[in-house]
PyMOL Python script that loads the backbone (N, CA, C, O; Angstrom):
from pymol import cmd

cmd.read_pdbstr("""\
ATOM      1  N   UNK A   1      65.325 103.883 143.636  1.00  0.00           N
ATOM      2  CA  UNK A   1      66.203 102.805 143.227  1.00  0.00           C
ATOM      3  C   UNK A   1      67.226 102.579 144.339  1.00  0.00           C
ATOM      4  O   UNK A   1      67.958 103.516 144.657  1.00  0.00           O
ATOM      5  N   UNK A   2      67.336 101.255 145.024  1.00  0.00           N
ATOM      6  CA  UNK A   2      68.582 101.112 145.608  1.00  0.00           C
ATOM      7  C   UNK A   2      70.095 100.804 145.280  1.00  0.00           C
ATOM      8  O   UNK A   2      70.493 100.144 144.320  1.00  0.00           O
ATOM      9  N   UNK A   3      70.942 101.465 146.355  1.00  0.00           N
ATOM     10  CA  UNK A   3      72.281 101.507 145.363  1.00  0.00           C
ATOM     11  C   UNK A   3      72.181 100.191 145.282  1.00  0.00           C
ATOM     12  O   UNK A   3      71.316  99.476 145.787  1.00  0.00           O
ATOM     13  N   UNK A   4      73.411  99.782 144.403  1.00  0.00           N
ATOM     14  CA  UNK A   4      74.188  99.012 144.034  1.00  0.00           C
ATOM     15  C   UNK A   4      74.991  98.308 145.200  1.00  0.00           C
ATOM     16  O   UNK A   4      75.552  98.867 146.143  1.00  0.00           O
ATOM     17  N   UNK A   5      74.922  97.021 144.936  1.00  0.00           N
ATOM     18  CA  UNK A   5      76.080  96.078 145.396  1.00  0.00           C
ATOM     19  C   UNK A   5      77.423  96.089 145.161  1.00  0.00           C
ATOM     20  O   UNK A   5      77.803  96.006 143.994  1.00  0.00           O
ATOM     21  N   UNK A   6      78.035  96.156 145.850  1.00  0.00           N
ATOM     22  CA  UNK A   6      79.513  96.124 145.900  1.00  0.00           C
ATOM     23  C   UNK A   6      80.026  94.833 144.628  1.00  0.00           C
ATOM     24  O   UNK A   6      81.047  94.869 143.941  1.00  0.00           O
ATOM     25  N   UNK A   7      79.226  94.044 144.626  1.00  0.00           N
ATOM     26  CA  UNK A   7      79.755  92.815 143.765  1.00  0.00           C
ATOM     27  C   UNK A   7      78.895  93.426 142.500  1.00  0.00           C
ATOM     28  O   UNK A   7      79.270  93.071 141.382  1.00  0.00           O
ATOM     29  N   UNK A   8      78.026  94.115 142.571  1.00  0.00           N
ATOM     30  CA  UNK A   8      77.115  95.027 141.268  1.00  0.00           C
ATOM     31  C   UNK A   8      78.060  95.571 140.321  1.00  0.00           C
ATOM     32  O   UNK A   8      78.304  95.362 139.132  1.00  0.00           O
ATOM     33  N   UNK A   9      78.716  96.669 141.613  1.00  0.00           N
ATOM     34  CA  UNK A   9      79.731  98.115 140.418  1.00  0.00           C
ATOM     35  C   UNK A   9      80.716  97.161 140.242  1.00  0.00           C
ATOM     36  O   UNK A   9      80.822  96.939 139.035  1.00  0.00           O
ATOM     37  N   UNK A  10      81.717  96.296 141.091  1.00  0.00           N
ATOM     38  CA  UNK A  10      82.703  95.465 140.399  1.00  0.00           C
ATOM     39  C   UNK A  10      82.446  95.080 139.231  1.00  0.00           C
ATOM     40  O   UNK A  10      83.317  95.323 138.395  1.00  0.00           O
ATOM     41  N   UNK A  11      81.201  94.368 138.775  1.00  0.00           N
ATOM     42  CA  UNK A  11      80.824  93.758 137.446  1.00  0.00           C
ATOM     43  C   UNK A  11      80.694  95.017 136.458  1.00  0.00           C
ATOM     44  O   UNK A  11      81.422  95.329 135.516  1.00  0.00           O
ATOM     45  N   UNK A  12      79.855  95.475 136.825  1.00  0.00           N
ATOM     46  CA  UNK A  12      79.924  97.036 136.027  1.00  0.00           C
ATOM     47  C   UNK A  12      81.504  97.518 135.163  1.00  0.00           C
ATOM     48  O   UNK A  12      81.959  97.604 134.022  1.00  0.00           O
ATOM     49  N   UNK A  13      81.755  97.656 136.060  1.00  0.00           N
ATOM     50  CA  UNK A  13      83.276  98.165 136.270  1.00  0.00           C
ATOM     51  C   UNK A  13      83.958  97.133 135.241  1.00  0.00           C
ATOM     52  O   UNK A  13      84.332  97.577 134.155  1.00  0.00           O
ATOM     53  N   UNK A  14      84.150  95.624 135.578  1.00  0.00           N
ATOM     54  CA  UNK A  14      84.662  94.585 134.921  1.00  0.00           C
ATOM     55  C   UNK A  14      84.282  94.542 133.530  1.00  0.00           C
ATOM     56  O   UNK A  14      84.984  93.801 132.841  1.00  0.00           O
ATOM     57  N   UNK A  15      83.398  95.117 132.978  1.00  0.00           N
ATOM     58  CA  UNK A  15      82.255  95.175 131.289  1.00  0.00           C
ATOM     59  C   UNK A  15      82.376  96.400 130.885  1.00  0.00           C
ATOM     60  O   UNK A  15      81.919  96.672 129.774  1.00  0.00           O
ATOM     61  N   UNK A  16      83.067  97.520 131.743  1.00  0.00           N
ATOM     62  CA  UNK A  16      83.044  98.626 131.160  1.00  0.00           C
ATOM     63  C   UNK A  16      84.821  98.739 130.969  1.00  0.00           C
ATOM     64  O   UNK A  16      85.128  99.646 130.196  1.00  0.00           O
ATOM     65  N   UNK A  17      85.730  98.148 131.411  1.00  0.00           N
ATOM     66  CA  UNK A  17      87.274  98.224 131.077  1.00  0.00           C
ATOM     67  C   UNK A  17      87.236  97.214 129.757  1.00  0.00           C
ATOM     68  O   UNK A  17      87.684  97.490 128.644  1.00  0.00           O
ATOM     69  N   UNK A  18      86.422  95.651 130.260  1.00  0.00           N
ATOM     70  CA  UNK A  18      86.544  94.901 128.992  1.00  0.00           C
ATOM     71  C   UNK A  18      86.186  95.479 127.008  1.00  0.00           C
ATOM     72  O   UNK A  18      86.582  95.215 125.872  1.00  0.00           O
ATOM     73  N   UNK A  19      85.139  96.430 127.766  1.00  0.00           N
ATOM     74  CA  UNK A  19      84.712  97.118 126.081  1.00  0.00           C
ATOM     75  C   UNK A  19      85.514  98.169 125.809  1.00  0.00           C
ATOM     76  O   UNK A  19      85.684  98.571 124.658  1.00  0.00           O
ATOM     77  N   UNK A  20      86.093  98.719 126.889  1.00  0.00           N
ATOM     78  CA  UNK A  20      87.099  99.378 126.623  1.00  0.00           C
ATOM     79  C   UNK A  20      88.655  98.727 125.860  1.00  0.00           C
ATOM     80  O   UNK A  20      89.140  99.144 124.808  1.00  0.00           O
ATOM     81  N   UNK A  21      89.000  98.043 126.400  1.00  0.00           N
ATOM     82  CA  UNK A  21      90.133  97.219 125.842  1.00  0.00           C
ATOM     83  C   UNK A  21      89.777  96.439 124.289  1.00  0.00           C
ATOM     84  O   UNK A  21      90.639  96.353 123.415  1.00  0.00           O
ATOM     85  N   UNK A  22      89.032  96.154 124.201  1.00  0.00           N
ATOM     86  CA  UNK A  22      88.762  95.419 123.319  1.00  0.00           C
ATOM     87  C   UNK A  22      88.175  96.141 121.796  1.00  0.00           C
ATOM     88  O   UNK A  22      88.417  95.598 120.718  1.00  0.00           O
ATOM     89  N   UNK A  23      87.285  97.587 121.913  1.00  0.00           N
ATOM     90  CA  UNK A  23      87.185  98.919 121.513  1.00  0.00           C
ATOM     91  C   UNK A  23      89.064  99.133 120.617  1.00  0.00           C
ATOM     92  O   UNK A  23      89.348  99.001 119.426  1.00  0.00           O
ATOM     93  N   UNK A  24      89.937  99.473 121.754  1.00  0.00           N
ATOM     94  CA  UNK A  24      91.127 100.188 121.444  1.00  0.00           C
ATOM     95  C   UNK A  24      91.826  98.725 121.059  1.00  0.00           C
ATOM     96  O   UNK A  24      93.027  98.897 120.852  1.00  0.00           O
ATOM     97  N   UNK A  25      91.524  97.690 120.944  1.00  0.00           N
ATOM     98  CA  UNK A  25      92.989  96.574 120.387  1.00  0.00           C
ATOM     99  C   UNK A  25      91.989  96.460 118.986  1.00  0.00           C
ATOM    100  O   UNK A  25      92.687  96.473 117.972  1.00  0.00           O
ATOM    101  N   UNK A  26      90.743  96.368 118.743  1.00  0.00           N
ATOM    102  CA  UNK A  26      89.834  96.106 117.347  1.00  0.00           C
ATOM    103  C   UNK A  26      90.757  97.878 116.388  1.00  0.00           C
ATOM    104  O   UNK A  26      91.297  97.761 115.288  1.00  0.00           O
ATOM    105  N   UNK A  27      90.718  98.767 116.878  1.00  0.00           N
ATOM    106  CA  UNK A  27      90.888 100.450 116.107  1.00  0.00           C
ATOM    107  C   UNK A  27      92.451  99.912 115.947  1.00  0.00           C
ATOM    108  O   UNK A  27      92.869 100.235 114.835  1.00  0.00           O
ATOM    109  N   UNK A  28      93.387  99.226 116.687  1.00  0.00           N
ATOM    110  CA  UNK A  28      94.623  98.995 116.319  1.00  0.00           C
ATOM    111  C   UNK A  28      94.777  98.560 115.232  1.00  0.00           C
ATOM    112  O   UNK A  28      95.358  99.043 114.261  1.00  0.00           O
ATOM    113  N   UNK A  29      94.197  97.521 115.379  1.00  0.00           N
ATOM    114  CA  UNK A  29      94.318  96.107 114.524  1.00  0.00           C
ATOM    115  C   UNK A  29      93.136  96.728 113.098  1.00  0.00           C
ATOM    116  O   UNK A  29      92.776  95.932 112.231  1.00  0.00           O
ATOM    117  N   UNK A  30      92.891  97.509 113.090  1.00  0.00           N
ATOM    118  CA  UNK A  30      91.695  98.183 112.026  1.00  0.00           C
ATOM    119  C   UNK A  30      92.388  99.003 110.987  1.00  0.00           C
ATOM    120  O   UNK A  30      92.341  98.986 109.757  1.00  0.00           O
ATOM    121  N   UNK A  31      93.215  99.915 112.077  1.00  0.00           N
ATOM    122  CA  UNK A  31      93.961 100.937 111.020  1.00  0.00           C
ATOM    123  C   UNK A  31      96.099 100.475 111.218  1.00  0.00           C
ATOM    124  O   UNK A  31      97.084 101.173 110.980  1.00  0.00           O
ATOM    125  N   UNK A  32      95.962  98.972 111.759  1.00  0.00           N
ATOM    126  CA  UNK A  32      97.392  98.470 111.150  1.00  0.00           C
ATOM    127  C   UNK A  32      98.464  99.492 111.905  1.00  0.00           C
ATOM    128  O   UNK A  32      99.261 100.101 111.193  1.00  0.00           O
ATOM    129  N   UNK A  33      98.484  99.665 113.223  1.00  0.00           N
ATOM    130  CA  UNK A  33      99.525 100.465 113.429  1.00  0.00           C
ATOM    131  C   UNK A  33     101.078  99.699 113.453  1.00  0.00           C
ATOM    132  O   UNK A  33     102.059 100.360 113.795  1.00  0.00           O
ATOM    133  N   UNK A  34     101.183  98.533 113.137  1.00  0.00           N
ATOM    134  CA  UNK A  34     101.906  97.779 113.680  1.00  0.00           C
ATOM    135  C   UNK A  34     102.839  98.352 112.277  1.00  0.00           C
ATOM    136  O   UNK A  34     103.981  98.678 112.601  1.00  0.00           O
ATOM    137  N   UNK A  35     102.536  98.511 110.855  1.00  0.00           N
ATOM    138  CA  UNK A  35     103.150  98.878 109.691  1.00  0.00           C
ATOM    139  C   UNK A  35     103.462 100.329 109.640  1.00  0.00           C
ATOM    140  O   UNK A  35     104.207 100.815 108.789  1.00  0.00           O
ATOM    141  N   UNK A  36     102.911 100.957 110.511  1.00  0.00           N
ATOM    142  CA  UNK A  36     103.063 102.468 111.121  1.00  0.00           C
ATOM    143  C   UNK A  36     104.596 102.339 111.712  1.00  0.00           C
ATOM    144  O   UNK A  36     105.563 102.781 111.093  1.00  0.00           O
ATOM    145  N   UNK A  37     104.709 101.597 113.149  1.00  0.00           N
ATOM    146  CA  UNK A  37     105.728 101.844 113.486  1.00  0.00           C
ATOM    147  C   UNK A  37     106.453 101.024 113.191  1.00  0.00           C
ATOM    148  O   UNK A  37     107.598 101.413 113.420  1.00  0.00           O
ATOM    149  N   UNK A  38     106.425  99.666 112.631  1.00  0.00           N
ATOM    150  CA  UNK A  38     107.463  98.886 111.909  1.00  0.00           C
ATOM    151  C   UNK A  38     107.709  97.592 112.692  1.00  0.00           C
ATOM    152  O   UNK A  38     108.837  97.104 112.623  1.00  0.00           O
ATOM    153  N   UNK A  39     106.686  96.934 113.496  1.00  0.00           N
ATOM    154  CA  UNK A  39     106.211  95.881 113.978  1.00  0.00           C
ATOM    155  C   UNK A  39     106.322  94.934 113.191  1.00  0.00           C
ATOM    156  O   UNK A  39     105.489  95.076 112.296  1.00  0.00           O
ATOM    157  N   UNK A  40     106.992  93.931 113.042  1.00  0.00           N
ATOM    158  CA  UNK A  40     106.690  92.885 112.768  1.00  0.00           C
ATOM    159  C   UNK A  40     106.387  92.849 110.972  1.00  0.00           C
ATOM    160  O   UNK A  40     105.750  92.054 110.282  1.00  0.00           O
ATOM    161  N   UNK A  41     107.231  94.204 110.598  1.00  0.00           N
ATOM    162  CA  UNK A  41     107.757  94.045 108.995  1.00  0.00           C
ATOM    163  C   UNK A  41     109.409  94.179 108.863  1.00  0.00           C
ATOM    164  O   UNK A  41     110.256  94.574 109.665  1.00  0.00           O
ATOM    165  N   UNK A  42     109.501  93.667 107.471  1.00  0.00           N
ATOM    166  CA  UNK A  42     111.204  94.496 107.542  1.00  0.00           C
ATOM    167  C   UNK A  42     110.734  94.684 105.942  1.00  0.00           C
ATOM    168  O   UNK A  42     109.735  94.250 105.367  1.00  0.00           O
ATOM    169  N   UNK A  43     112.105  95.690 105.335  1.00  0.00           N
ATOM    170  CA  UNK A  43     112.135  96.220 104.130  1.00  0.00           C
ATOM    171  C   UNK A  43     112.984  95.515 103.337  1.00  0.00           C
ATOM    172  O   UNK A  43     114.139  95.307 103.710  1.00  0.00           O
ATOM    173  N   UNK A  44     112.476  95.025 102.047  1.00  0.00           N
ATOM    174  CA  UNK A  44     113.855  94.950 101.201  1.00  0.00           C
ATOM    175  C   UNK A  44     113.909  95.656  99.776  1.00  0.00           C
ATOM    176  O   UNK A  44     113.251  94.995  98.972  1.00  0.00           O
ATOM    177  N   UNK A  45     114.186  96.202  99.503  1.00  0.00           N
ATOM    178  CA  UNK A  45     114.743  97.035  98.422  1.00  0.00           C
ATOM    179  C   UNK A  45     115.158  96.738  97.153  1.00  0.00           C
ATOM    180  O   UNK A  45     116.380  96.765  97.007  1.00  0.00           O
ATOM    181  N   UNK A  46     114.244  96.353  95.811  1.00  0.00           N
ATOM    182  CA  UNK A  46     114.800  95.708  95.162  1.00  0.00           C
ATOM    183  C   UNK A  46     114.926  96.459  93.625  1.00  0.00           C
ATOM    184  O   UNK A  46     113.856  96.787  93.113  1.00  0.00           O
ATOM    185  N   UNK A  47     115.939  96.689  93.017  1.00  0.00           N
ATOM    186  CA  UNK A  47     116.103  97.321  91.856  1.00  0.00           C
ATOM    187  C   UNK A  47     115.255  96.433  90.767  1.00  0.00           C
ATOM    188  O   UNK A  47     115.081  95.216  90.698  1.00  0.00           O
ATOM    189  N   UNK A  48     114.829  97.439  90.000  1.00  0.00           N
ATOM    190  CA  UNK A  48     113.729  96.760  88.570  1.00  0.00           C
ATOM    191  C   UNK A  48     114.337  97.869  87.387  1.00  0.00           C
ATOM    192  O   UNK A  48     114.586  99.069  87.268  1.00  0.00           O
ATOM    193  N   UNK A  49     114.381  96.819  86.748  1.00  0.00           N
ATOM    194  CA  UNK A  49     114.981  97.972  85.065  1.00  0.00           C
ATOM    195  C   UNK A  49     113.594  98.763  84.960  1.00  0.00           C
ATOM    196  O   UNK A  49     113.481  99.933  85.328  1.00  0.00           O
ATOM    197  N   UNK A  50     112.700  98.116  84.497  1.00  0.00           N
ATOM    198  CA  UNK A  50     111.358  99.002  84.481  1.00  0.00           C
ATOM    199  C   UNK A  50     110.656  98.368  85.760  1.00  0.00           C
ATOM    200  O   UNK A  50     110.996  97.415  86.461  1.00  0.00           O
ATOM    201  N   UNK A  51     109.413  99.338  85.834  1.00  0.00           N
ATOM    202  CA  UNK A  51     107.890  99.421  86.827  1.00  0.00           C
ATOM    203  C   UNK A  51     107.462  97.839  86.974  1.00  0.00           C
ATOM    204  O   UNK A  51     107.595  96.960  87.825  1.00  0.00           O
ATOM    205  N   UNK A  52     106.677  98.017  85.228  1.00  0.00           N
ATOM    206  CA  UNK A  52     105.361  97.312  84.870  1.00  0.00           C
ATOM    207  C   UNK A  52     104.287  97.110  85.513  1.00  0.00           C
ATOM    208  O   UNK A  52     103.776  96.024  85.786  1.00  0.00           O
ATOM    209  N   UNK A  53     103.857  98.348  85.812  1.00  0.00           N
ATOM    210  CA  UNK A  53     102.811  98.656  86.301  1.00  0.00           C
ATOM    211  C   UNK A  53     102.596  98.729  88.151  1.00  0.00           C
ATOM    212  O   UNK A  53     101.596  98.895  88.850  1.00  0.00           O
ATOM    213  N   UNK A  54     103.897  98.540  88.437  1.00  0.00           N
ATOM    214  CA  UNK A  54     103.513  98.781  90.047  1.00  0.00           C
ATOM    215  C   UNK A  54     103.676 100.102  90.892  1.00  0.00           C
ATOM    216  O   UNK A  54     104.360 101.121  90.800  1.00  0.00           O
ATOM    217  N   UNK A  55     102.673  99.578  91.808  1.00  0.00           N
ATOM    218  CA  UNK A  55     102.595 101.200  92.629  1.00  0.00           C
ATOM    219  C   UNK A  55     102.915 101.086  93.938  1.00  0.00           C
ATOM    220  O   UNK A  55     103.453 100.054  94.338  1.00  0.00           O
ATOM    221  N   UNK A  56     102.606 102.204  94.848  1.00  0.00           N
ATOM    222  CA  UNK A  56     102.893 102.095  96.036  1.00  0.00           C
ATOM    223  C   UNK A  56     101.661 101.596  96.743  1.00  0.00           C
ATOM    224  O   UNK A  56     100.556 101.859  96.268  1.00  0.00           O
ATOM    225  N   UNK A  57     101.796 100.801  97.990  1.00  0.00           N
ATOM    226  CA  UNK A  57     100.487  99.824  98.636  1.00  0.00           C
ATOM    227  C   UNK A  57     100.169  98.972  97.731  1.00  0.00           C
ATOM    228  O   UNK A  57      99.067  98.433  97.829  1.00  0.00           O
ATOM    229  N   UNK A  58     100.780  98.735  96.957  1.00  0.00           N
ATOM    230  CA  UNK A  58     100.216  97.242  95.836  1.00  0.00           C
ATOM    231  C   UNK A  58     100.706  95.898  96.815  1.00  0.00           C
ATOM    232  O   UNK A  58     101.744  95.877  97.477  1.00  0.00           O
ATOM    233  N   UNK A  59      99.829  94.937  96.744  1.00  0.00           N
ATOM    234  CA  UNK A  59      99.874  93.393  97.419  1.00  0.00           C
ATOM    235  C   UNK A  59     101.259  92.555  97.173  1.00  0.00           C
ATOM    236  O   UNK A  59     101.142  91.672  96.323  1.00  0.00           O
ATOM    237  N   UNK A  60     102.214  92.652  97.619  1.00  0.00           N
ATOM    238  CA  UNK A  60     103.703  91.801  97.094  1.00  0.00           C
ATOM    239  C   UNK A  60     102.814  89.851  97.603  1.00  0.00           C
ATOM    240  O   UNK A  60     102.389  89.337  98.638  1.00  0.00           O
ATOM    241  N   UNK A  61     102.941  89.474  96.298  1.00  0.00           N
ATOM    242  CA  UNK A  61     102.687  87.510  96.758  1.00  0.00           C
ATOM    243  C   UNK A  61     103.743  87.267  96.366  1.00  0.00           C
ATOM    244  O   UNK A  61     104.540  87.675  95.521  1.00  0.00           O
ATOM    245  N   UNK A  62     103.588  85.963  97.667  1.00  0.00           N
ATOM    246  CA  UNK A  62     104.949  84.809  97.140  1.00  0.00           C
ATOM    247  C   UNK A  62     104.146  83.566  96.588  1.00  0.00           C
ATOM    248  O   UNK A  62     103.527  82.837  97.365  1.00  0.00           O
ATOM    249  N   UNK A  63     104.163  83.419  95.693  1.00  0.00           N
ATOM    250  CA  UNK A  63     103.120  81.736  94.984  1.00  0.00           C
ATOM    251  C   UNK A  63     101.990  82.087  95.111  1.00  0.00           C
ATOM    252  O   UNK A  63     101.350  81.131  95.549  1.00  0.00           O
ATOM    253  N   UNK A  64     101.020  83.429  94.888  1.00  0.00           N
ATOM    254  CA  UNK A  64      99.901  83.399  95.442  1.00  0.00           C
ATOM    255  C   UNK A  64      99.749  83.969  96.777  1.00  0.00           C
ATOM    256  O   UNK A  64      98.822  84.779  96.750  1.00  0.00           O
ATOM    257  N   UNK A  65     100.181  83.894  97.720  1.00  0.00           N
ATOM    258  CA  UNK A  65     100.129  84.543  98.878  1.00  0.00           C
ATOM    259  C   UNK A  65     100.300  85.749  99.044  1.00  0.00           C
ATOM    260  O   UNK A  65     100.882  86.436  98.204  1.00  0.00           O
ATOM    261  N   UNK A  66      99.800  86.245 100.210  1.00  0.00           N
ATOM    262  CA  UNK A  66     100.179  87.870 100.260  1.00  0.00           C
ATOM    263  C   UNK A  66     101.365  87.986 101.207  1.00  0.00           C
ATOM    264  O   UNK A  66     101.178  87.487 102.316  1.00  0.00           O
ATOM    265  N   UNK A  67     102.136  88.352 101.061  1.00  0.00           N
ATOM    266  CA  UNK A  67     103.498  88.756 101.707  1.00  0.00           C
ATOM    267  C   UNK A  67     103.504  90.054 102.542  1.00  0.00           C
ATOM    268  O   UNK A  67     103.737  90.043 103.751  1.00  0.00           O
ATOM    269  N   UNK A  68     103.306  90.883 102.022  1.00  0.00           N
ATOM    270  CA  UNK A  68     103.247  92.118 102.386  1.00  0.00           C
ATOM    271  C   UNK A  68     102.685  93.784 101.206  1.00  0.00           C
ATOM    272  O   UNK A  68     101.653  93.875 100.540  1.00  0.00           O
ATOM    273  N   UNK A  69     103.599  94.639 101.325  1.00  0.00           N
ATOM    274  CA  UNK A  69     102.833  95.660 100.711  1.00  0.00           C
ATOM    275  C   UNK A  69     104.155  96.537  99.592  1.00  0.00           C
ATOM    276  O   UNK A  69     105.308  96.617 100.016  1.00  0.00           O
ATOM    277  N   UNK A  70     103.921  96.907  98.717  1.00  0.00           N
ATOM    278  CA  UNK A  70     104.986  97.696  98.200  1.00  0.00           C
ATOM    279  C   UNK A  70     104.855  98.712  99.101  1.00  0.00           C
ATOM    280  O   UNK A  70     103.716  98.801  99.560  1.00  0.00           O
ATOM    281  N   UNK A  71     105.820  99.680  99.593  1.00  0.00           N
ATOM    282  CA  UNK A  71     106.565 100.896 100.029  1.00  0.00           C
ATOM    283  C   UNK A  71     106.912 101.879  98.825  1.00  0.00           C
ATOM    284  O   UNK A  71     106.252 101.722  97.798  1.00  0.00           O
ATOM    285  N   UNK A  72     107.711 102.702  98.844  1.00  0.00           N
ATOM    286  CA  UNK A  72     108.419 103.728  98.055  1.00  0.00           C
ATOM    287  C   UNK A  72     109.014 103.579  97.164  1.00  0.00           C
ATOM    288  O   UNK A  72     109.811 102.641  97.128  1.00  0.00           O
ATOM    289  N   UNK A  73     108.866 104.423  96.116  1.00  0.00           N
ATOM    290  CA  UNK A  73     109.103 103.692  94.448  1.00  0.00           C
ATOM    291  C   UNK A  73     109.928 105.398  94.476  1.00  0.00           C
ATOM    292  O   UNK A  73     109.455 106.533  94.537  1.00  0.00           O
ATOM    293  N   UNK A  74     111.613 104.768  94.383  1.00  0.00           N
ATOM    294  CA  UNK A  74     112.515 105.782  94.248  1.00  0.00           C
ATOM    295  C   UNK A  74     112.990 105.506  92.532  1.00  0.00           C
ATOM    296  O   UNK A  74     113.480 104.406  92.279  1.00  0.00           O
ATOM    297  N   UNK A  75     112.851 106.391  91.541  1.00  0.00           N
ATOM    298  CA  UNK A  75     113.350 106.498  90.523  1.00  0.00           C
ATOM    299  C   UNK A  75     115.083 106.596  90.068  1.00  0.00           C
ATOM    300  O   UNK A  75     115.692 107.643  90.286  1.00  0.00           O
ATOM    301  N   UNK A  76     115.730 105.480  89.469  1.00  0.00           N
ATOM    302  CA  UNK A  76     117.065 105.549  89.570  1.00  0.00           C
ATOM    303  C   UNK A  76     117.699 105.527  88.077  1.00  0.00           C
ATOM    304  O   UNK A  76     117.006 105.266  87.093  1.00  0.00           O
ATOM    305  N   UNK A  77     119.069 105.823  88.004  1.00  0.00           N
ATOM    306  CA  UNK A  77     119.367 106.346  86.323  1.00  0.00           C
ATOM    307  C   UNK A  77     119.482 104.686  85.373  1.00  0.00           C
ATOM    308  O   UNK A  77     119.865 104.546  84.212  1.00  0.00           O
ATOM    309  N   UNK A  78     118.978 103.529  86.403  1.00  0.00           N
ATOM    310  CA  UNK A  78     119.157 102.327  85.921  1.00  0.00           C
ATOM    311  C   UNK A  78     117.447 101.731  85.963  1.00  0.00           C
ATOM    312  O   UNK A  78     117.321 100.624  85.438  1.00  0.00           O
ATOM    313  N   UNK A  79     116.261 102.304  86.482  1.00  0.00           N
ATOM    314  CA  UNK A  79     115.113 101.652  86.937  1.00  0.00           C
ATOM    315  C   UNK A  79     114.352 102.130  87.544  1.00  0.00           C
ATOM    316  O   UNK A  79     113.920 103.283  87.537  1.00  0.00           O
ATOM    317  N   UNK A  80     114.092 101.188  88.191  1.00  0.00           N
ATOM    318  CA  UNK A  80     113.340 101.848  89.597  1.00  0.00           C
ATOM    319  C   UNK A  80     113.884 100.841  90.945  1.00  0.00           C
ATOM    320  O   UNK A  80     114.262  99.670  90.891  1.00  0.00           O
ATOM    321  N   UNK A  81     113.789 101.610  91.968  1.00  0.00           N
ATOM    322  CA  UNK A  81     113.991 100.989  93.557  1.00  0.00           C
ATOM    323  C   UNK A  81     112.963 101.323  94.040  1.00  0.00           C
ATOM    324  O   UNK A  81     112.525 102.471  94.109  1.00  0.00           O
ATOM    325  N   UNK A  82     112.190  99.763  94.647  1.00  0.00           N
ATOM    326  CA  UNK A  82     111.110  99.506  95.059  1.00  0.00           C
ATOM    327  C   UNK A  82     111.228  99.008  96.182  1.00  0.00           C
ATOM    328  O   UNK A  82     111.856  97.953  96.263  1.00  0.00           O
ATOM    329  N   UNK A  83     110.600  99.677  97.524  1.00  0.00           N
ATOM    330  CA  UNK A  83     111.024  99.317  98.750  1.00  0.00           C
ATOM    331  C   UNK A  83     109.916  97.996  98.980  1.00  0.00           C
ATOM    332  O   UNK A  83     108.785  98.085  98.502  1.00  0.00           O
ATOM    333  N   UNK A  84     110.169  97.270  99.437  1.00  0.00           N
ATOM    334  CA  UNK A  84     108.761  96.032  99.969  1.00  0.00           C
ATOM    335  C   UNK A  84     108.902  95.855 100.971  1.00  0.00           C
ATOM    336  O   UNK A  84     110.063  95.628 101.311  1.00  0.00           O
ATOM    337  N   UNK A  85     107.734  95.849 102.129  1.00  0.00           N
ATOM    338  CA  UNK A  85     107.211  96.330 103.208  1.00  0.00           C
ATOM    339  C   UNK A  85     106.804  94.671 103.474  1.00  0.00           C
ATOM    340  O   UNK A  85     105.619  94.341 103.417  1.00  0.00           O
ATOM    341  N   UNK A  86     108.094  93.454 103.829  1.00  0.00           N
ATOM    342  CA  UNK A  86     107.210  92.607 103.996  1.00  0.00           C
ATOM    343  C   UNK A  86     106.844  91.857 105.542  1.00  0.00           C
ATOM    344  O   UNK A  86     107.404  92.020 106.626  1.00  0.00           O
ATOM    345  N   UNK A  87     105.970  91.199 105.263  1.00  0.00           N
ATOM    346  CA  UNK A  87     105.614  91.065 106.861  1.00  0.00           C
ATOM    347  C   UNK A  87     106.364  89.805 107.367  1.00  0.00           C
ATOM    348  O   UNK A  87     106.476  88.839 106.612  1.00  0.00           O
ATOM    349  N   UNK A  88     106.919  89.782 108.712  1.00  0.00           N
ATOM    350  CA  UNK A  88     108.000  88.684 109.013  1.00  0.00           C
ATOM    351  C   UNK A  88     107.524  87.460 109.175  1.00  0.00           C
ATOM    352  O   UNK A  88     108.296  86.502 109.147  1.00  0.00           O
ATOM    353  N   UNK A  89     106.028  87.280 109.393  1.00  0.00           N
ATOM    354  CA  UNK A  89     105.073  86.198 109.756  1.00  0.00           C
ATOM    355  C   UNK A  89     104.821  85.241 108.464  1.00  0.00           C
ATOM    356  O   UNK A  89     104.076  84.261 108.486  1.00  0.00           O
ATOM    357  N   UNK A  90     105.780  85.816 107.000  1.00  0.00           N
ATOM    358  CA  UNK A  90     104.958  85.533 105.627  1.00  0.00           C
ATOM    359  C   UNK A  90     105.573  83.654 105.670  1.00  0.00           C
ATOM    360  O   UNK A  90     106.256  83.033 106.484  1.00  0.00           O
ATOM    361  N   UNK A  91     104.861  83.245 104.266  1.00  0.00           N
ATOM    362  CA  UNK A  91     105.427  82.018 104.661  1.00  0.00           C
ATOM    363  C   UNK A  91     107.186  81.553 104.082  1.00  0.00           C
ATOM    364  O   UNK A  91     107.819  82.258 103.296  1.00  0.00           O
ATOM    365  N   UNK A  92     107.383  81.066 104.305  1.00  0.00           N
ATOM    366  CA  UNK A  92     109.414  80.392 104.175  1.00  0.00           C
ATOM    367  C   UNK A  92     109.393  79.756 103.094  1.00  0.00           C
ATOM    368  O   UNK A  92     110.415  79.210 102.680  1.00  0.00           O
TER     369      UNK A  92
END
""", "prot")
cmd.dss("prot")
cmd.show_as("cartoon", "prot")
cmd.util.cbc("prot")
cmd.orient("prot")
């Protein structure tokens, strides 16, 4: 087999960084690191006399939409405090 062209391994090279990059931004965007480190959410905290049935990672909608995610359900001598994890992109 003869080597390779100089303009060969460049291409090589060019298809093997591209599947690389594109590999590690798909596993980002797969397992949500952006709610990991706090990208492009903020929290708001809202007191409830009771639950009714909500948990933590439950879907927060505004009209139907998805907003973001419930957070941490702190038990208080008035309710509950329910953190919401919402995303800043949601709609206005």
């Amino acid at each position: 087999m003869p080597p390779l062209s100089r303009l060969a391994r460049l291409q090589i090279a060019a298809v093997v960084i591209i599947g690389l990059f594109a590999t590690a931004y798909a596993g980002v965007r797969y397992v949500h690191v952006e709610r990991v480190v706090g990208i492009g959410i903020y929290t708001v905290t809202a007191s409830m006399p009771s639950s009714g049935g909500i948990f933590t990672n439950a879907e927060v909608t505004y009209r139907g939409v998805p907003v973001g995610r419930v957070g941490q359900l702190s038990l208080t001598d008035d309710g509950v405090d329910v953190a919401l994890e919402l995303d800043s992109g949601g709609p206005e």
